[in-house]
C-alpha positions in Angstrom: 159.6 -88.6 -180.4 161.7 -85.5 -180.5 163.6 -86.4 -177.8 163.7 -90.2 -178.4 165.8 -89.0 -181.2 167.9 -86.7 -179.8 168.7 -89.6 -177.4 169.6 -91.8 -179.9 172.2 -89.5 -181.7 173.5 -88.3 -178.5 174.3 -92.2 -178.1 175.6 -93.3 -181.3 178.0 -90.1 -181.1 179.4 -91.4 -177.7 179.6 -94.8 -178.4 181.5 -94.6 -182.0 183.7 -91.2 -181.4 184.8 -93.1 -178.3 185.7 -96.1 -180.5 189.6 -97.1 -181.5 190.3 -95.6 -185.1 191.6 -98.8 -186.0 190.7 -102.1 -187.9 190.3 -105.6 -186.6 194.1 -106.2 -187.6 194.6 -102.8 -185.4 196.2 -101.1 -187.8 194.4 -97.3 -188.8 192.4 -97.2 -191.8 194.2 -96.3 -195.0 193.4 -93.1 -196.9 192.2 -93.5 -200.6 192.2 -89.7 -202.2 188.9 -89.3 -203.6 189.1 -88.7 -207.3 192.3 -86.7 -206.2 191.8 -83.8 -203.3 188.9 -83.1 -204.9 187.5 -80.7 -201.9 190.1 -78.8 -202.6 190.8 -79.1 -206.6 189.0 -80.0 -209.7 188.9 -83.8 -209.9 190.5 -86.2 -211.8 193.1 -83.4 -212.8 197.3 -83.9 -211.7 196.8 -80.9 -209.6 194.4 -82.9 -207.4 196.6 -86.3 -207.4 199.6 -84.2 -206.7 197.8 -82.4 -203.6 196.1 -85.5 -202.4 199.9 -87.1 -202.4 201.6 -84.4 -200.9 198.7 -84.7 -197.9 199.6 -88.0 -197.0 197.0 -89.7 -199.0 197.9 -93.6 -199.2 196.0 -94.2 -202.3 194.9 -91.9 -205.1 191.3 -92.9 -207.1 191.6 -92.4 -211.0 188.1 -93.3 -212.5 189.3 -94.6 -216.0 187.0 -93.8 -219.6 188.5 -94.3 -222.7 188.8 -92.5 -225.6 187.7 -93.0 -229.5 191.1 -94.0 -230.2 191.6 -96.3 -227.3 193.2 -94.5 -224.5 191.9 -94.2 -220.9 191.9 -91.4 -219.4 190.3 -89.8 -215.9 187.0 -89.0 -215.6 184.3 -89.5 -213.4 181.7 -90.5 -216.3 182.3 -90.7 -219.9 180.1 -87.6 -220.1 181.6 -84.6 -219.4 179.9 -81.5 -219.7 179.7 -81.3 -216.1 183.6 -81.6 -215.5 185.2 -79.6 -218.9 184.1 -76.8 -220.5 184.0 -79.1 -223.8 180.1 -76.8 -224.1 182.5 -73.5 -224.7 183.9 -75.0 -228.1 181.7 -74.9 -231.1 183.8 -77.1 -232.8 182.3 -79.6 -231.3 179.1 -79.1 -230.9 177.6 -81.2 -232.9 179.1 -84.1 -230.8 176.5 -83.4 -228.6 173.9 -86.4 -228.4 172.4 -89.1 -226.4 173.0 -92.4 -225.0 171.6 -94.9 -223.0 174.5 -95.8 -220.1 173.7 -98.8 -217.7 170.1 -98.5 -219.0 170.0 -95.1 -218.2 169.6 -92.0 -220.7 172.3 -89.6 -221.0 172.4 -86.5 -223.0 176.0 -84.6 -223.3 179.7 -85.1 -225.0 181.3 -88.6 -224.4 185.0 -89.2 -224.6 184.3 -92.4 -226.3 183.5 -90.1 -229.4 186.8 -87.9 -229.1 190.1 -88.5 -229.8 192.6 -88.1 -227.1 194.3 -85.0 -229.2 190.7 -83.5 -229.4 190.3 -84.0 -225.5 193.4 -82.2 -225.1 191.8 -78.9 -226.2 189.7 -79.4 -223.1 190.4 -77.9 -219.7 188.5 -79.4 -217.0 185.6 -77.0 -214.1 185.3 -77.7 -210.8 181.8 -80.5 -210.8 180.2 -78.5 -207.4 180.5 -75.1 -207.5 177.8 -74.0 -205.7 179.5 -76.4 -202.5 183.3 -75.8 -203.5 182.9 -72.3 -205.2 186.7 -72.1 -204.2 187.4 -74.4 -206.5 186.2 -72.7 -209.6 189.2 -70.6 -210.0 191.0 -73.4 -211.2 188.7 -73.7 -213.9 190.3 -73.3 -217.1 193.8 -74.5 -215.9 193.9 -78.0 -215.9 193.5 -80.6 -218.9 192.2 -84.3 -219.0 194.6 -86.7 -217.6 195.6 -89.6 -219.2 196.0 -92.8 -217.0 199.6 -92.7 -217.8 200.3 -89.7 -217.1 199.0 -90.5 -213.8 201.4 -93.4 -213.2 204.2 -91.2 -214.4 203.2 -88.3 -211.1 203.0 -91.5 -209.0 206.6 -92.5 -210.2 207.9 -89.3 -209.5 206.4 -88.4 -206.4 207.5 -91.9 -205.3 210.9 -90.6 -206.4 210.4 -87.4 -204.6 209.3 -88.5 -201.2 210.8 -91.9 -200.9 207.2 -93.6 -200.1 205.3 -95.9 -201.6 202.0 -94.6 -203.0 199.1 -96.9 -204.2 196.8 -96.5 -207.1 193.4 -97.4 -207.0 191.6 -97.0 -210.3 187.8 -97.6 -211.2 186.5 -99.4 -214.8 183.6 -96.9 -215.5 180.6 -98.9 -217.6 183.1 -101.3 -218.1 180.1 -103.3 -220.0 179.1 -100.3 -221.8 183.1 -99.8 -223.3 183.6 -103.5 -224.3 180.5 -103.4 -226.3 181.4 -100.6 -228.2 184.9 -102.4 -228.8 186.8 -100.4 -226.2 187.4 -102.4 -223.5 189.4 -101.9 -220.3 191.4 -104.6 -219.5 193.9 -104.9 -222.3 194.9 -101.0 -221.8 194.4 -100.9 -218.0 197.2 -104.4 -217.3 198.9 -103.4 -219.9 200.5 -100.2 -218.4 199.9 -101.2 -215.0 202.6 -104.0 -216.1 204.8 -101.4 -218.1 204.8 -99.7 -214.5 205.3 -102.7 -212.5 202.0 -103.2 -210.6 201.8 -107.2 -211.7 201.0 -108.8 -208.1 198.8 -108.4 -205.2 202.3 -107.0 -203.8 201.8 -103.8 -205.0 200.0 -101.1 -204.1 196.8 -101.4 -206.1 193.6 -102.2 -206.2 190.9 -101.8 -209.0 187.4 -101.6 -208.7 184.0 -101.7 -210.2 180.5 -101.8 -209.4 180.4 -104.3 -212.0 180.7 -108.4 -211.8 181.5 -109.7 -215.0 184.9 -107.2 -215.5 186.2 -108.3 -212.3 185.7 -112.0 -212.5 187.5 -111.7 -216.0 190.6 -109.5 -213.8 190.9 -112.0 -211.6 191.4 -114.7 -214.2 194.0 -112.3 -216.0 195.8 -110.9 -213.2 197.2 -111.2 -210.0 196.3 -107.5 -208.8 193.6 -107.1 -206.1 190.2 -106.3 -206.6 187.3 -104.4 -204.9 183.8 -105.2 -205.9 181.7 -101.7 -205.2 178.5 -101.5 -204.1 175.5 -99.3 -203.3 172.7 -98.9 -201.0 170.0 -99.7 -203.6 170.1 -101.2 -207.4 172.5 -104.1 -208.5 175.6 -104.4 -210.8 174.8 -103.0 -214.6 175.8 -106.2 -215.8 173.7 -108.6 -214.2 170.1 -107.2 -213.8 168.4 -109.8 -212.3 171.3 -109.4 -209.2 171.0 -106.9 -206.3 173.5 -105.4 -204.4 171.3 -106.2 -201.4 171.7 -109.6 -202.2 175.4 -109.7 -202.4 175.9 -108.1 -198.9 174.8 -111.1 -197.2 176.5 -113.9 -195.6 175.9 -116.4 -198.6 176.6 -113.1 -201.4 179.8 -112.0 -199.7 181.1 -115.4 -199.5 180.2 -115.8 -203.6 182.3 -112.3 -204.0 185.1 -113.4 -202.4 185.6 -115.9 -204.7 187.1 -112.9 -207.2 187.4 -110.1 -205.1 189.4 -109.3 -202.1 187.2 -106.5 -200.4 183.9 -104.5 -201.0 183.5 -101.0 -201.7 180.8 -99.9 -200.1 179.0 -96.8 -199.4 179.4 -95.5 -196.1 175.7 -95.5 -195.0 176.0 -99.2 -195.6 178.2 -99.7 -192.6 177.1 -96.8 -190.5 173.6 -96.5 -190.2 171.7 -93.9 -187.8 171.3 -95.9 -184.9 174.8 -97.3 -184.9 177.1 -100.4 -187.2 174.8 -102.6 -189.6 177.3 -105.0 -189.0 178.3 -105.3 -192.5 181.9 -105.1 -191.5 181.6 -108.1 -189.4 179.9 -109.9 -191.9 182.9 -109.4 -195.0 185.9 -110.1 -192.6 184.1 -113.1 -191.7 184.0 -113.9 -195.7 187.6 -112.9 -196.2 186.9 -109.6 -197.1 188.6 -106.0 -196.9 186.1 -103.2 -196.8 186.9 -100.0 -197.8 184.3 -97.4 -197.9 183.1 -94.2 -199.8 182.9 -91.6 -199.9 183.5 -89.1 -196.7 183.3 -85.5 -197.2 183.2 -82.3 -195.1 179.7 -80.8 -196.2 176.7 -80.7 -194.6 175.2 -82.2 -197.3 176.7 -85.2 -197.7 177.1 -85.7 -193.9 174.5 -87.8 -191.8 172.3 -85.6 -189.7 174.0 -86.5 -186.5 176.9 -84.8 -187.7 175.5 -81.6 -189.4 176.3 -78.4 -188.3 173.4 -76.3 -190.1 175.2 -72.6 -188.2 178.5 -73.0 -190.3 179.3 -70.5 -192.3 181.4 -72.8 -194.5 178.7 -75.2 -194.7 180.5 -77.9 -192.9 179.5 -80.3 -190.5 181.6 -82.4 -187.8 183.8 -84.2 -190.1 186.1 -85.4 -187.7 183.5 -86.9 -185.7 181.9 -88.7 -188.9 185.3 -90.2 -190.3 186.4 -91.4 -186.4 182.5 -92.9 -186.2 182.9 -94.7 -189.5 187.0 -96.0 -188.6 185.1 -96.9 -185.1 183.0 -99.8 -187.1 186.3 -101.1 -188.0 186.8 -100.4 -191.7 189.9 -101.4 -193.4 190.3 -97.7 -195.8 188.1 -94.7 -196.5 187.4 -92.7 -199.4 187.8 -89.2 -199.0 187.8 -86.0 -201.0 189.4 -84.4 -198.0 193.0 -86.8 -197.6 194.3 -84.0 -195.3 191.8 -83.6 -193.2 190.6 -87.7 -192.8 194.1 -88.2 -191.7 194.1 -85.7 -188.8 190.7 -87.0 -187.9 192.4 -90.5 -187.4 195.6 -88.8 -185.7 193.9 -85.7 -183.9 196.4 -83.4 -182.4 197.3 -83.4 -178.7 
């Protein structure tokens, strides 16, 4: 059985690191920056867009939240004790309660029940420190960015390098917000038109795990959209559908009827013994796929691709983003930009 095994990695290894790093169109997967370079910096702060830009990155990934007073603003959730140090101020302590998100319950501080001048008094912490202890001495320095503050870096880095770079921002509980009047659309095409993203031209593409917020995009907007999905569970806005359900022929052909690609998680693609064939089946629909999220630690990395003797903790990342490119992926999410781009374009 053992050595069954070991047969069968040693043959998925060859097979896909031998593979072409390029999609059916043959052009090499594009980079998405994972919440920013968030190996590398607290995420969702400008110091992670800014570094994820500067290392190539072709798209940066703002998760958008909004505020008690309407703004959106970039976090992963809408709680965020694990990303601020918001449990350091008194003052707000008693802002400290619990919800019920997506049918789940959630105890902590929500932005929805801050204003944005109050959640400028935060400074956002590194979310892993036990994996990215490196990270933590950032801790302190960086505040909560607002989505249009976000635009503006793009702007001027734009200005500053002469390339185009492409925003990809998520609608977090997009459900949740508009039933507790703060929805996302209105704020989210309004300054993406004040910045002139308005067609399928430009360089973004917004996403959600939910159904009903993109169908309502794509009847207000001409932008492109990615409809996420998981290994397990269905969309928080329609419980009695599975994400299972939509990955099939029939499903993916009903998604591209408002989307323009999936978002799905890597695993989905790129299973142990080699490509589900997912790939094949949304290009067949019309569909881009663009898949999340690739990182360098062991513990996010598929066992063929472990290294369990690195001091750093790091498996064969190279070997994992070239496997997953090799099943002919249109873009890959990445909180390493840098290092998914050398993968792609290994030195001689």
């Amino acid at each position: 059985m053992i050595l069954r095994g070991m047969l069968r990695t040693f043959l998925l290894l060859t097979l896909l690191t031998a593979a072409p790093a390029m999609t059916e169109t043959g052009a090499e997967p594009f980079i998405i920056a994972h919440r920013g370079a968030s190996g590398e910096r607290p995420e969702h702060t400008l110091a992670a867009y800014e570094r994820a830009i500067d290392q190539g990155a072709d798209y940066i990934e703002p998760d958008l939240v909004l505020t008690g007073d309407g703004v959106l603003v970039a976090r992963h959730e809408n709680e965020i004790s694990g990303t601020t140090d918001v449990a350091d101020h008194p003052e707000f302590a008693a802002r400290r309660t619990s919800k019920t998100i997506d049918g789940q319950p959630v105890t902590g501080w929500f932005t929805e029940d801050f204003t944005l001048a109050e959640l400028r008094t935060l400074r956002a912490r590194e979310r892993l420190p036990q994996l990215r202890p490196a990270n933590s001495r950032f801790d302190g320095l960086y505040p909560i960015p607002t989505f249009e503050e976000i635009l503006k870096l793009v702007r001027a880095k734009e200005a500053e390098t002469g390339r185009r770079i492409g925003l990809y921002p998520e609608t977090k509980h997009p459900a949740y917000f508009a039933g507790i009047g703060l929805p996302h659309q209105a704020p989210l095409l309004d300054l993406l038109g004040r910045y002139g993203y308005q067609t399928e031209a430009d360089p973004v593409f917004i996403q959600s795990f939910e159904v009903g917020n993109l169908k309502a995009l794509r009847a207000a907007s001409r932008l492109r959209l990615i409809q996420l999905v998981a290994g397990e569970g269905g969309p928080a806005d329609e419980p009695g559908t599975s994400y299972a359900d939509m990955m099939t022929a029939q499903g993916l052909r009903q998604v591209a009827d408002y989307a323009d690609g999936i978002g799905p998680a890597a695993a989905m693609v790129l299973a142990p013994e080699g490509p589900t064939g997912l790939v094949e089946r949304a290009h067949q629909a019309g569909l881009q796929v663009h898949v999340w999220t690739l990182r360098m630690e062991n513990s996010f990395l598929p066992a063929a691709f472990q290294r369990p003797d690195d001091p750093q903790g790091r498996g064969d990342f190279a070997g994992y983003v070239r496997a997953v490119a090799g099943t002919g992926v249109d873009a890959m999410f990445s909180d390493f930009p840098k290092q998914a781009r050398q993968a792609l374009n290994p030195a001689p």
